[in-house]
CHARMM-style PDB file with segment names, atoms N, HN, CA, C and O in Angstrom:
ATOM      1  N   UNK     1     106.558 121.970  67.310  1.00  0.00      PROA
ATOM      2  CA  UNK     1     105.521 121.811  68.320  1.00  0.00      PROA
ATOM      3  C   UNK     1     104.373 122.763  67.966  1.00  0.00      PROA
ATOM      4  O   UNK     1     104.584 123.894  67.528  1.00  0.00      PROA
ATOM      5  N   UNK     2     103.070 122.227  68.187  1.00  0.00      PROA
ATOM      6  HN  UNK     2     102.898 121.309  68.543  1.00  0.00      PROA
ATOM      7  CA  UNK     2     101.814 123.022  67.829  1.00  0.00      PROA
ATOM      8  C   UNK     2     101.944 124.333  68.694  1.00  0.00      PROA
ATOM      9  O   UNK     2     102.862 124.400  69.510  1.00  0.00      PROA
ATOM     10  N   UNK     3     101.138 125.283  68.558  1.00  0.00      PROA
ATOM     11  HN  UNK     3     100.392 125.228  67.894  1.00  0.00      PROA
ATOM     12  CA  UNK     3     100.907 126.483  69.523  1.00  0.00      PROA
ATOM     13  C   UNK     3      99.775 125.988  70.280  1.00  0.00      PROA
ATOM     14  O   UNK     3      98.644 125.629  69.952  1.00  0.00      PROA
ATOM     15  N   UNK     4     100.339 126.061  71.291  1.00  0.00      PROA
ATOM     16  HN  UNK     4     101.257 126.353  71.558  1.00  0.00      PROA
ATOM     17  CA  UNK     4      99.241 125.959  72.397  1.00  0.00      PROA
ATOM     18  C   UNK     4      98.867 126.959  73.754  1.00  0.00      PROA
ATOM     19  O   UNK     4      99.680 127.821  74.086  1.00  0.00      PROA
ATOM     20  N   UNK     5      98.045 126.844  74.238  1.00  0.00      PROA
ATOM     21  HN  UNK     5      97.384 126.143  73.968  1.00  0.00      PROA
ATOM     22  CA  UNK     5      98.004 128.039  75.008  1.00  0.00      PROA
ATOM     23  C   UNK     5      97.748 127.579  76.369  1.00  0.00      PROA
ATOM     24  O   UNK     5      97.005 126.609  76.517  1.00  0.00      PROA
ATOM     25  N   UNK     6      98.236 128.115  77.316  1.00  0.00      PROA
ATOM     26  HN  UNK     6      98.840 128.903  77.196  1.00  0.00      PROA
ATOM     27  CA  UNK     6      98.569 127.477  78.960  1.00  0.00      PROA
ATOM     28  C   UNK     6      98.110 128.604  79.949  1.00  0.00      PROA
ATOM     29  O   UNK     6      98.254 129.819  79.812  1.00  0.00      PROA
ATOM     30  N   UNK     7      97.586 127.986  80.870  1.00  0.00      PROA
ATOM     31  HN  UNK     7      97.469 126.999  80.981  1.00  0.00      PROA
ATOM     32  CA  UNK     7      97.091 129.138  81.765  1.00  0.00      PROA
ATOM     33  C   UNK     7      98.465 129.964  82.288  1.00  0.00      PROA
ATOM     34  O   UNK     7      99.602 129.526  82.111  1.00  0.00      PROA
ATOM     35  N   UNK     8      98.284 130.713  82.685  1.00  0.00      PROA
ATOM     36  HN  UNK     8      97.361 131.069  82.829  1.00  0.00      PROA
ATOM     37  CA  UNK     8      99.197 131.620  84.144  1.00  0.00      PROA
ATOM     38  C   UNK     8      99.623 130.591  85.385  1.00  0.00      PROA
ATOM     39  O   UNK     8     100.723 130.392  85.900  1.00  0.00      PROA
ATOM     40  N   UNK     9      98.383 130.046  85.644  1.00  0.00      PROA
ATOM     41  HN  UNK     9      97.489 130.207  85.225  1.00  0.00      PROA
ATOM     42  CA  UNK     9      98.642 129.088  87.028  1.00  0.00      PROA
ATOM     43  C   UNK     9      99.901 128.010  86.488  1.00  0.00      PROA
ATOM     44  O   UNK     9     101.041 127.906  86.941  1.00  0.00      PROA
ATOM     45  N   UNK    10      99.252 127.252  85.349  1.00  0.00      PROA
ATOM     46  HN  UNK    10      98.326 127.336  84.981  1.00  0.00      PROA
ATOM     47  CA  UNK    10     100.132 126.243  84.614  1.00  0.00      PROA
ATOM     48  C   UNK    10     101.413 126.479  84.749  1.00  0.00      PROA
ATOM     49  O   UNK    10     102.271 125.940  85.448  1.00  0.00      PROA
ATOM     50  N   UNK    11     101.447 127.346  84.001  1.00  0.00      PROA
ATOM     51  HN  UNK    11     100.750 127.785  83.434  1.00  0.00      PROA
ATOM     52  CA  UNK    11     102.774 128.002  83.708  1.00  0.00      PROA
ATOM     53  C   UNK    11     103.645 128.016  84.840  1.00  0.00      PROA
ATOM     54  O   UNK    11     104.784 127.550  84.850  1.00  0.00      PROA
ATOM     55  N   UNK    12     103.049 128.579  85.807  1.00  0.00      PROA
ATOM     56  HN  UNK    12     102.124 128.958  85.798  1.00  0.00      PROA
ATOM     57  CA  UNK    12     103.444 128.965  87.161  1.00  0.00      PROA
ATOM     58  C   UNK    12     103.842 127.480  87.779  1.00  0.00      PROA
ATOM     59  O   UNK    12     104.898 127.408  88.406  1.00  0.00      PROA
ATOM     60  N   UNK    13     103.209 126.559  87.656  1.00  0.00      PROA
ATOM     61  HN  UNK    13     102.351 126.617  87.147  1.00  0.00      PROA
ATOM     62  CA  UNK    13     103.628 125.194  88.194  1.00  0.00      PROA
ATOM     63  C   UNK    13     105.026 124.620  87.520  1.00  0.00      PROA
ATOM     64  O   UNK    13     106.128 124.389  88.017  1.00  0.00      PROA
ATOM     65  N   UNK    14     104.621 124.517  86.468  1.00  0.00      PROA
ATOM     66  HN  UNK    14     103.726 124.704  86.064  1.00  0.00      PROA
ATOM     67  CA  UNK    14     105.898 124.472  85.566  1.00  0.00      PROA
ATOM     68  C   UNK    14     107.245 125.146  85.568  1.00  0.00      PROA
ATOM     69  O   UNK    14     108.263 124.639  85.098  1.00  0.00      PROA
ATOM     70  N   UNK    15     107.179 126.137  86.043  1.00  0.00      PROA
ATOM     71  HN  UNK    15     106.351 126.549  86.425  1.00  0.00      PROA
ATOM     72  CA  UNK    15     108.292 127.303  86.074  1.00  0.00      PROA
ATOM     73  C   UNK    15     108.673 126.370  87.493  1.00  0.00      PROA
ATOM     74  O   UNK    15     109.811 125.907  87.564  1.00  0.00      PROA
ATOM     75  N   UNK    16     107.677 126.106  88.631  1.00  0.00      PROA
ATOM     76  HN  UNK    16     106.752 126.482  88.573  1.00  0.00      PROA
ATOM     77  CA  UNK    16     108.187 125.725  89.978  1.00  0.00      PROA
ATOM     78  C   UNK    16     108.964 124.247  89.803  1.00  0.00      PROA
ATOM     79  O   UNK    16     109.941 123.626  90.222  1.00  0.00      PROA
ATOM     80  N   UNK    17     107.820 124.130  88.875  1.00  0.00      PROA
ATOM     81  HN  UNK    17     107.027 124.635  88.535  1.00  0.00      PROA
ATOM     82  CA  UNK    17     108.987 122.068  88.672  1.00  0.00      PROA
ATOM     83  C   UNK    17     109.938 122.304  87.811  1.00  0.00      PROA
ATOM     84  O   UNK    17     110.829 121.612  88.304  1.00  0.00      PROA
ATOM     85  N   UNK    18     110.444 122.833  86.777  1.00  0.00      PROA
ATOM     86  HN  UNK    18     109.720 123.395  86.377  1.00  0.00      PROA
ATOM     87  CA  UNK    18     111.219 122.742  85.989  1.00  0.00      PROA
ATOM     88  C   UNK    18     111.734 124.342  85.925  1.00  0.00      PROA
ATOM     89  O   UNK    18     111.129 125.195  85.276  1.00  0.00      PROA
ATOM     90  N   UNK    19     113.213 124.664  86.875  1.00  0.00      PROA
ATOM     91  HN  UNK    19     113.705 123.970  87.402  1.00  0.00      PROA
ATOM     92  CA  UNK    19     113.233 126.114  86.468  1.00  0.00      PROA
ATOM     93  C   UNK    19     114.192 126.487  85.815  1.00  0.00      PROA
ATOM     94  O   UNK    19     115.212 126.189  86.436  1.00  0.00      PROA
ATOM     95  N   UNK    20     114.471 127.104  84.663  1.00  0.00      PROA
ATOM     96  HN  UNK    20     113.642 127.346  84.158  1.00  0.00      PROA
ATOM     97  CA  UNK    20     115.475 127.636  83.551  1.00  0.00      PROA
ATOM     98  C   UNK    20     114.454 127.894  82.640  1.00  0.00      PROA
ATOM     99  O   UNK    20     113.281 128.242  82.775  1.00  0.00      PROA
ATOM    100  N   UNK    21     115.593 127.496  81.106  1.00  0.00      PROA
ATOM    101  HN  UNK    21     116.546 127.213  80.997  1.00  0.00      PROA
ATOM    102  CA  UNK    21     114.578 127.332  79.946  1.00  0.00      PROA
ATOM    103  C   UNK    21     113.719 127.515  79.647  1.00  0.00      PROA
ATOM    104  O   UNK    21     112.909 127.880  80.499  1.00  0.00      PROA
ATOM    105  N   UNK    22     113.288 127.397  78.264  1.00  0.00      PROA
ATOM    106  HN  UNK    22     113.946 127.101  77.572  1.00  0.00      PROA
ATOM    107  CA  UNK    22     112.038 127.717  77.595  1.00  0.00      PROA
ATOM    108  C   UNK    22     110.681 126.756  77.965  1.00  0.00      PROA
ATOM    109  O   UNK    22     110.833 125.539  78.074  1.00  0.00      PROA
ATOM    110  N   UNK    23     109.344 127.386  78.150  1.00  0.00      PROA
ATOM    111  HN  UNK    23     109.221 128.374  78.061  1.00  0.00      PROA
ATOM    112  CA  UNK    23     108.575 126.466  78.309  1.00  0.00      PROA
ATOM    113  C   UNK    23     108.643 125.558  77.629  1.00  0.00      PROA
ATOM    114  O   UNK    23     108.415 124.502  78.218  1.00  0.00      PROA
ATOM    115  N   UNK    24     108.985 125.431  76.047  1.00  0.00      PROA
ATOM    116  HN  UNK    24     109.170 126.289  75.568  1.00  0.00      PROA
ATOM    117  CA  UNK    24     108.578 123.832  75.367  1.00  0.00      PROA
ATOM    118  C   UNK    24     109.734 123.130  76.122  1.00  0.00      PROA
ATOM    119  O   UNK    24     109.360 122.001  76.437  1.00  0.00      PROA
ATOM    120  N   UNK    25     110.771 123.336  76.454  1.00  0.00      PROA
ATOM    121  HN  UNK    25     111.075 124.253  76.197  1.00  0.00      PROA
ATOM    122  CA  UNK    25     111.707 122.430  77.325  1.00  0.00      PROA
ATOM    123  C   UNK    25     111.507 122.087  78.508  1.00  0.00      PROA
ATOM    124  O   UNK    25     112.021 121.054  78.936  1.00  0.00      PROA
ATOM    125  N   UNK    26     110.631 122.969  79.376  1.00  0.00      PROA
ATOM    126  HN  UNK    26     110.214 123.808  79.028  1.00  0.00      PROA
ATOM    127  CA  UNK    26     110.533 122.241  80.050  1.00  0.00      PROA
ATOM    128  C   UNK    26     108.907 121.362  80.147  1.00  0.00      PROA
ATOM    129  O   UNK    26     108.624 120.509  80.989  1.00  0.00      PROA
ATOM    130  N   UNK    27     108.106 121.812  79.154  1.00  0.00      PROA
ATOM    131  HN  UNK    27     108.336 122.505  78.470  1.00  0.00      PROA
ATOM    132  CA  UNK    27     107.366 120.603  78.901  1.00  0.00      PROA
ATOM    133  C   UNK    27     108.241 119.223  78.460  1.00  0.00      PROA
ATOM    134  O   UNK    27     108.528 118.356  79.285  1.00  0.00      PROA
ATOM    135  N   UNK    28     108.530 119.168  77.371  1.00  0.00      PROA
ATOM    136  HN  UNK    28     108.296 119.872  76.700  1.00  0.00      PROA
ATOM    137  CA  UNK    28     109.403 117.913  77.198  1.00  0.00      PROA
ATOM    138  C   UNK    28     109.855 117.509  78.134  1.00  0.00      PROA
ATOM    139  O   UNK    28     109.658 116.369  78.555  1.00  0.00      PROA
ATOM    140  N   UNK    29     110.577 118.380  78.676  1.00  0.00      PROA
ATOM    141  HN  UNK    29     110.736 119.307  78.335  1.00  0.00      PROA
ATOM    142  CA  UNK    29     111.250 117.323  80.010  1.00  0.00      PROA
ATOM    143  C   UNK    29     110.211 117.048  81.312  1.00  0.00      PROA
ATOM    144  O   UNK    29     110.926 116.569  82.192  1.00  0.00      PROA
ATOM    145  N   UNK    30     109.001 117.137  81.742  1.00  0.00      PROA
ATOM    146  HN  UNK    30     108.420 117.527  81.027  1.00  0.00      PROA
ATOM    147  CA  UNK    30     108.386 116.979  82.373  1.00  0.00      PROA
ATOM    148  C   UNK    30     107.428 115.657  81.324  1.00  0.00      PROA
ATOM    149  O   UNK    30     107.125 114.525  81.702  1.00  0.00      PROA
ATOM    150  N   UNK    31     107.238 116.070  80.445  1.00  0.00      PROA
ATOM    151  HN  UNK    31     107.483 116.989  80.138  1.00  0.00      PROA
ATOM    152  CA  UNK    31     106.630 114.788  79.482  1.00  0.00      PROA
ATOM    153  C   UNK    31     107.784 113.048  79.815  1.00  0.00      PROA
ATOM    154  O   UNK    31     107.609 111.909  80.247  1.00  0.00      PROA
ATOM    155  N   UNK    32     108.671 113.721  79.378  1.00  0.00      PROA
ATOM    156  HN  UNK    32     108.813 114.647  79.026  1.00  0.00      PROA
ATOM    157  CA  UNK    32     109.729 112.211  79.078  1.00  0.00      PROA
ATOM    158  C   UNK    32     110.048 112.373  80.723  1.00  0.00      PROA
ATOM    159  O   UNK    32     111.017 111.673  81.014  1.00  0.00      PROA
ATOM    160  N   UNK    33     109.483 113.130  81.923  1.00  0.00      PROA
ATOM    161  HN  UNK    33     108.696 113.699  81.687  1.00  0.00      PROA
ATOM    162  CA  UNK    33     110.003 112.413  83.317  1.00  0.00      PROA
ATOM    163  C   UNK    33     108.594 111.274  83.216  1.00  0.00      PROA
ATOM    164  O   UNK    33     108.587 110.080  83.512  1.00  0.00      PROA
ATOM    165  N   UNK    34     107.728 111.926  82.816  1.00  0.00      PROA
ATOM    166  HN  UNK    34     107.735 112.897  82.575  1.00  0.00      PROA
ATOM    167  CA  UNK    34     106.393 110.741  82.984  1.00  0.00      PROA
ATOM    168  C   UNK    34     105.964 109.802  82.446  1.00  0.00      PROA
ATOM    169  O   UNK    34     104.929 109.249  82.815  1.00  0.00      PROA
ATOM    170  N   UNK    35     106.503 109.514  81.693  1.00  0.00      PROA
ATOM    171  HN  UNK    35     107.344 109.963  81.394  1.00  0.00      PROA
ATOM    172  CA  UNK    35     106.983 108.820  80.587  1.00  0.00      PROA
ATOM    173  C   UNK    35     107.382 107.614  81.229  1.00  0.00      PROA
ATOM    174  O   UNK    35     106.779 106.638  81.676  1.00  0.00      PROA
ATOM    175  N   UNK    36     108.925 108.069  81.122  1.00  0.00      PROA
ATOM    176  HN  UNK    36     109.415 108.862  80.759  1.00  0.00      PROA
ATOM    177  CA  UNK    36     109.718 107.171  82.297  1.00  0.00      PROA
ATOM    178  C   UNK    36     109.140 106.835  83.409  1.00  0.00      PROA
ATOM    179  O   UNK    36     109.150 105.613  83.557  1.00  0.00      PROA
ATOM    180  N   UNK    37     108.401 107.676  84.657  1.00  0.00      PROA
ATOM    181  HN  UNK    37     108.392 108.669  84.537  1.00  0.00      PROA
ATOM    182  CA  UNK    37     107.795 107.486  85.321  1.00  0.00      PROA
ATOM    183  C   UNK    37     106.892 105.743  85.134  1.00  0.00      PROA
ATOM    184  O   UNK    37     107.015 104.744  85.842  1.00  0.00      PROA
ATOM    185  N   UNK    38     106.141 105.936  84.071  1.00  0.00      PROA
ATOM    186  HN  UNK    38     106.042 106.747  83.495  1.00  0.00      PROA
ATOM    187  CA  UNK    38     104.919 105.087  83.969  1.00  0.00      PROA
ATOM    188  C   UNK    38     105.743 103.645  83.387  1.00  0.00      PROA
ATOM    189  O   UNK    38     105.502 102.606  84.002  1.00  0.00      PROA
ATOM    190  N   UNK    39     106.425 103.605  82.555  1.00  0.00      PROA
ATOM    191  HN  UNK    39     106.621 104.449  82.056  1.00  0.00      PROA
ATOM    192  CA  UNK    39     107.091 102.714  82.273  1.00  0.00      PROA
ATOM    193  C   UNK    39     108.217 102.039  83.759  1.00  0.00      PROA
ATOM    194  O   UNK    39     108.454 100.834  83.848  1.00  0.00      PROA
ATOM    195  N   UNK    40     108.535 102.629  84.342  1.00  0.00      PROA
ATOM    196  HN  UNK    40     108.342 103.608  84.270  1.00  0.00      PROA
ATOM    197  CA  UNK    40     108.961 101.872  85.748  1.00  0.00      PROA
ATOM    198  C   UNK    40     108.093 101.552  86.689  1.00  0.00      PROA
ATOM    199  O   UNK    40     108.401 101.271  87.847  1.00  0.00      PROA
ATOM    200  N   UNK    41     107.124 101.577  86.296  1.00  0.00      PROA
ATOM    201  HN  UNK    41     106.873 101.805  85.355  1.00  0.00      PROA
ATOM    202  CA  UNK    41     105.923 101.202  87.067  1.00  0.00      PROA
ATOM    203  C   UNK    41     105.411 100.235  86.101  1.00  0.00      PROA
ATOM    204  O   UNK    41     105.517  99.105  86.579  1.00  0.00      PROA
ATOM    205  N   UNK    42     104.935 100.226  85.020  1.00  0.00      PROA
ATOM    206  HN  UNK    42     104.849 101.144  84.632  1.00  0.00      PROA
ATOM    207  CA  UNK    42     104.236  99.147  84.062  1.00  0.00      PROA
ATOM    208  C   UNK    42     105.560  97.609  84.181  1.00  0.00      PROA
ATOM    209  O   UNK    42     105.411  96.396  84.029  1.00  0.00      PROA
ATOM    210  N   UNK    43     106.623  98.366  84.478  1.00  0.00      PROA
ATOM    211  HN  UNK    43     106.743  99.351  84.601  1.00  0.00      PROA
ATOM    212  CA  UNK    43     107.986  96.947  84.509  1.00  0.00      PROA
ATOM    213  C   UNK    43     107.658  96.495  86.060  1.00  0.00      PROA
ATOM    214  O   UNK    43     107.994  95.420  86.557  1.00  0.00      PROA
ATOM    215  N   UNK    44     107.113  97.285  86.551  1.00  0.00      PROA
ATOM    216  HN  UNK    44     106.840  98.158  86.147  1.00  0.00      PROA
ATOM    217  CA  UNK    44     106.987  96.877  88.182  1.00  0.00      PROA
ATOM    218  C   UNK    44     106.235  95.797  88.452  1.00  0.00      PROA
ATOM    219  O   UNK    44     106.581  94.746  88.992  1.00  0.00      PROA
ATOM    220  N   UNK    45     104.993  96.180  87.968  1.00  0.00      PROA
ATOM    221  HN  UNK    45     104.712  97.033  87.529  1.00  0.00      PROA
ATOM    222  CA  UNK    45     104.001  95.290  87.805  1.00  0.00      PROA
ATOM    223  C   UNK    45     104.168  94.313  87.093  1.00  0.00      PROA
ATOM    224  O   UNK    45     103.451  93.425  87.555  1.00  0.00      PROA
ATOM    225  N   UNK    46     104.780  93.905  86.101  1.00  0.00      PROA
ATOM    226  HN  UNK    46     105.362  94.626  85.726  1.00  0.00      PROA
ATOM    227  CA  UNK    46     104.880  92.992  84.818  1.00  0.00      PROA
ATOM    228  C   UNK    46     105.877  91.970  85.579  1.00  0.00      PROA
ATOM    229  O   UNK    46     105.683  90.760  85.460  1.00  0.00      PROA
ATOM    230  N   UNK    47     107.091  92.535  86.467  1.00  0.00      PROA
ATOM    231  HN  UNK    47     107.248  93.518  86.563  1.00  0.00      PROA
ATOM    232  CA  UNK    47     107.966  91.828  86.836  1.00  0.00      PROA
ATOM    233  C   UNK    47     107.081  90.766  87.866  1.00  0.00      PROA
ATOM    234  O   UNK    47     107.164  89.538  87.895  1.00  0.00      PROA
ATOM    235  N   UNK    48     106.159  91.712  88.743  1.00  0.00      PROA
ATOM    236  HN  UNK    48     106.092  92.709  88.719  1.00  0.00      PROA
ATOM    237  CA  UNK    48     105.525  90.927  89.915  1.00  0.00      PROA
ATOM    238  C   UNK    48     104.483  89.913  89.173  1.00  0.00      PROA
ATOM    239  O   UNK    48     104.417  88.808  89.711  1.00  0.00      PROA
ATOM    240  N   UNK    49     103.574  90.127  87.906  1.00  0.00      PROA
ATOM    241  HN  UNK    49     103.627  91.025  87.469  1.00  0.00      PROA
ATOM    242  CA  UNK    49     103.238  89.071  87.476  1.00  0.00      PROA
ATOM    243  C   UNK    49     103.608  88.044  86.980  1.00  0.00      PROA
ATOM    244  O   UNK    49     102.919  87.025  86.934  1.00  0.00      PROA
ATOM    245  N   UNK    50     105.376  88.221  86.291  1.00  0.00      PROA
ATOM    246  HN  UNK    50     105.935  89.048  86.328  1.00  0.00      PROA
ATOM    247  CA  UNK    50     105.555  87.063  85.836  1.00  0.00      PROA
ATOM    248  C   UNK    50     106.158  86.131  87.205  1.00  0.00      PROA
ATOM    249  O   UNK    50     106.507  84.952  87.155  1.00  0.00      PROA
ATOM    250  N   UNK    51     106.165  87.122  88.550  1.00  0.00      PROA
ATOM    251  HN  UNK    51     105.880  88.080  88.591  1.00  0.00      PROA
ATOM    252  CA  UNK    51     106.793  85.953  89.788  1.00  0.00      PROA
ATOM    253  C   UNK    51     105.617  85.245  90.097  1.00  0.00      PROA
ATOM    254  O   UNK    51     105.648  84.065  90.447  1.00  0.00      PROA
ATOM    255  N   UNK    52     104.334  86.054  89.961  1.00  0.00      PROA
ATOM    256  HN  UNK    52     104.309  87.012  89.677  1.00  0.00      PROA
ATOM    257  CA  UNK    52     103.431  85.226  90.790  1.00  0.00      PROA
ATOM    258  C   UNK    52     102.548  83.933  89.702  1.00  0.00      PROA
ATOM    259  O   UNK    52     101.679  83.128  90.036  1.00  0.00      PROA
ATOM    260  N   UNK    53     103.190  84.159  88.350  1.00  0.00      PROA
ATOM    261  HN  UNK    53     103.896  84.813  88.078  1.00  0.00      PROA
ATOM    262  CA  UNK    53     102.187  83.048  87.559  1.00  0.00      PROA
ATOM    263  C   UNK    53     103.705  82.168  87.591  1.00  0.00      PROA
ATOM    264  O   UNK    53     103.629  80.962  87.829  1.00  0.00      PROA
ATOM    265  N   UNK    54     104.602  82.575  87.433  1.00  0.00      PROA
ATOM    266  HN  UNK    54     104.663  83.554  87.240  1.00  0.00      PROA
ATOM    267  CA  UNK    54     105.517  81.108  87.795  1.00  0.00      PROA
ATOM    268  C   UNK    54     105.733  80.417  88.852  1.00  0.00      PROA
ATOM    269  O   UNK    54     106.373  79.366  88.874  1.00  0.00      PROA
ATOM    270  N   UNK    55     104.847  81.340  90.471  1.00  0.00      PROA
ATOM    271  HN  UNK    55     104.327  82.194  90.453  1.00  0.00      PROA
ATOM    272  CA  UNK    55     104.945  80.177  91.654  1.00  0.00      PROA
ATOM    273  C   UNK    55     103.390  79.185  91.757  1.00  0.00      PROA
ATOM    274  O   UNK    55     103.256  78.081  92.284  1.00  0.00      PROA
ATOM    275  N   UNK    56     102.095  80.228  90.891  1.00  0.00      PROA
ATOM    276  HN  UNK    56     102.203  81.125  90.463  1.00  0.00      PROA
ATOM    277  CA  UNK    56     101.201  79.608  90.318  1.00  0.00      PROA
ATOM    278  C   UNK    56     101.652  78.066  89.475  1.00  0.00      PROA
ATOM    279  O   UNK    56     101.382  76.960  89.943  1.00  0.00      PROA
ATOM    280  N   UNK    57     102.290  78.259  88.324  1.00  0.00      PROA
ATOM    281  HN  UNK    57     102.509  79.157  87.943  1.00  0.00      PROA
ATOM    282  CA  UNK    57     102.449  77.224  87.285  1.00  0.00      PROA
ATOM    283  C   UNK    57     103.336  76.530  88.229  1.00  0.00      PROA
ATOM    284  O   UNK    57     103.399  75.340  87.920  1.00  0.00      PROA
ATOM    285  N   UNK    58     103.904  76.758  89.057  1.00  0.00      PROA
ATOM    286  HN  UNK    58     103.853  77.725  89.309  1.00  0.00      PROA
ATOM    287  CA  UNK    58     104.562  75.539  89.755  1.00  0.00      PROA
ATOM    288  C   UNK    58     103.881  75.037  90.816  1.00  0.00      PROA
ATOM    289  O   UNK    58     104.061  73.868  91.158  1.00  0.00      PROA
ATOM    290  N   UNK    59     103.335  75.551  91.227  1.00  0.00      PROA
ATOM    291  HN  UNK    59     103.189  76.501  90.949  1.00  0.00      PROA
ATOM    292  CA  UNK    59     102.006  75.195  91.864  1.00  0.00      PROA
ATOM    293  C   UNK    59     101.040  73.890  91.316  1.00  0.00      PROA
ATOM    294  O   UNK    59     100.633  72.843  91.820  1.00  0.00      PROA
ATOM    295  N   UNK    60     100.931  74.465  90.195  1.00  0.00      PROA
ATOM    296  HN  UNK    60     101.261  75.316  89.786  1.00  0.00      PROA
ATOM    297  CA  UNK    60     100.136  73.337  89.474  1.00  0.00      PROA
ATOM    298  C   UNK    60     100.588  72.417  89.122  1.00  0.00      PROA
ATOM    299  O   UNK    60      99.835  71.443  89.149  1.00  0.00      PROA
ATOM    300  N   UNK    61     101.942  72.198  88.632  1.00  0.00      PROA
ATOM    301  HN  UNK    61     102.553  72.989  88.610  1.00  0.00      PROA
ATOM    302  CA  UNK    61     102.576  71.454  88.364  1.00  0.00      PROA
ATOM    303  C   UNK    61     102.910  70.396  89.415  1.00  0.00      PROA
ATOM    304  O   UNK    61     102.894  69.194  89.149  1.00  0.00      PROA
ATOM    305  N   UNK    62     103.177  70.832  90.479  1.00  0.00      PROA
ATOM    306  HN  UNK    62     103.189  71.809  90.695  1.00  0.00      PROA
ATOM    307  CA  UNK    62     102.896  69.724  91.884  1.00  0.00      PROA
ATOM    308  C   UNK    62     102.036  68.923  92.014  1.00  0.00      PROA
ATOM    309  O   UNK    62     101.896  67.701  92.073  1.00  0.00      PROA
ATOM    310  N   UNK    63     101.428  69.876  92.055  1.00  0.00      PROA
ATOM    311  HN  UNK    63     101.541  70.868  92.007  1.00  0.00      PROA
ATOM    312  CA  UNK    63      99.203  69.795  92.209  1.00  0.00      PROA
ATOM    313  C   UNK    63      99.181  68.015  91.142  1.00  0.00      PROA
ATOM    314  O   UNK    63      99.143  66.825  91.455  1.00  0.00      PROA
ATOM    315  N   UNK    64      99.231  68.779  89.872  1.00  0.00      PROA
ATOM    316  HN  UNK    64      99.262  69.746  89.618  1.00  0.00      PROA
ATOM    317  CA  UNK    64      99.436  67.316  88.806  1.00  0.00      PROA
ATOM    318  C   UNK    64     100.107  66.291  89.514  1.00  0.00      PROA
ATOM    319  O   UNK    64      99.485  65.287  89.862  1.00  0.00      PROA
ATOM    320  N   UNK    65     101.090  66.408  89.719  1.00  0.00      PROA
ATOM    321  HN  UNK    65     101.596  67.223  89.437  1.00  0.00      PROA
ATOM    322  CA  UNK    65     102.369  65.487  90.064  1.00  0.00      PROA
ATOM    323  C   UNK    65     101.840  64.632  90.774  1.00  0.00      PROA
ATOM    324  O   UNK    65     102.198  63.462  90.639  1.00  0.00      PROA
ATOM    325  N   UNK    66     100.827  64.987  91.737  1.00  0.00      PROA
ATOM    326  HN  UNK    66     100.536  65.937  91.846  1.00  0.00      PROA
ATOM    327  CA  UNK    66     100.353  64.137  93.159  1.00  0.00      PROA
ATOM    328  C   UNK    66      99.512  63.209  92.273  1.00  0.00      PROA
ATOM    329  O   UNK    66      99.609  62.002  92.497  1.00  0.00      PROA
ATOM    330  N   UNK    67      98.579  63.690  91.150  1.00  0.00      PROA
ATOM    331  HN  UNK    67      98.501  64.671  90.968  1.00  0.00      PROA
ATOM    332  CA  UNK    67      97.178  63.084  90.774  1.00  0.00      PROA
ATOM    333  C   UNK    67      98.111  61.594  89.761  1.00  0.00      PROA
ATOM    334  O   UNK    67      97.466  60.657  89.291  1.00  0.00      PROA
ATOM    335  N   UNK    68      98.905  61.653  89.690  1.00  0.00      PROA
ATOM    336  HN  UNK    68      99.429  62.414  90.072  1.00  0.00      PROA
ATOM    337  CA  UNK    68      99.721  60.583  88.255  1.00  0.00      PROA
ATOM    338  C   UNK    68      99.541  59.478  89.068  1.00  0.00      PROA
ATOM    339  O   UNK    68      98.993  59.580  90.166  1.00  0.00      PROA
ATOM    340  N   UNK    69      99.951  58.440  88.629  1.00  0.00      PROA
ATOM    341  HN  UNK    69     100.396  58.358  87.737  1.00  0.00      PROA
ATOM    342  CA  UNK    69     100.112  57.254  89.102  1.00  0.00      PROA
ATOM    343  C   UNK    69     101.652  56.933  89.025  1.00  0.00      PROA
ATOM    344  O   UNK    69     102.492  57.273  88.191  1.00  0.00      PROA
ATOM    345  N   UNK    70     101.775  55.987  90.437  1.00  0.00      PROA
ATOM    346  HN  UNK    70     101.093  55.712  91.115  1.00  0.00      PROA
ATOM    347  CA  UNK    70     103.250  55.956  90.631  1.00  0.00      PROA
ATOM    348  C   UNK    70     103.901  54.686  89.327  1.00  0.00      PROA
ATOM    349  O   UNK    70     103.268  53.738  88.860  1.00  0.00      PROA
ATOM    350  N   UNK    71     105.119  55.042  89.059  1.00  0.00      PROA
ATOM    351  HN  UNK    71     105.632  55.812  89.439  1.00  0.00      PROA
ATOM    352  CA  UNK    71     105.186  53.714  88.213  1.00  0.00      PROA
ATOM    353  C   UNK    71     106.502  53.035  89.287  1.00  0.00      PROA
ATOM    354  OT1 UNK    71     106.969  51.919  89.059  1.00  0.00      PROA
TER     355      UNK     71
END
């Protein structure tokens, strides 16, 4: 990991969310909670679009159905 340099306050937040260990650990582990975080949210959303374009496409698919001619 690069050297990087972190305020006092930072630090201080960090120590409050994550307390043991070494700071790079508990960066990492505050990294891969947000991580995870954003990815159960990007599946959140992705799940709700593929419900709402398949009651869409069935939607349309009705929609058509009416315009055909009966045989």
């Amino acid at each position: 990991m690069t050297l990087t340099t972190f305020s006092d306050r930072l630090i201080s937040v960090i120590d409050d969310l994550e307390p043991g260990g070494s700071l790079e650990a508990k960066v990492s582990q505050l990294a891969e909670s947000e991580i995870r975080r954003r990815l159960a949210r990007y599946q959140l959303v992705d799940r709700r679009m593929r419900t709402k374009d398949a009651s869409t496409n069935n939607f349309l698919v009705l929609a058509r159905s009416g315009d055909r001619p009966k045989q």
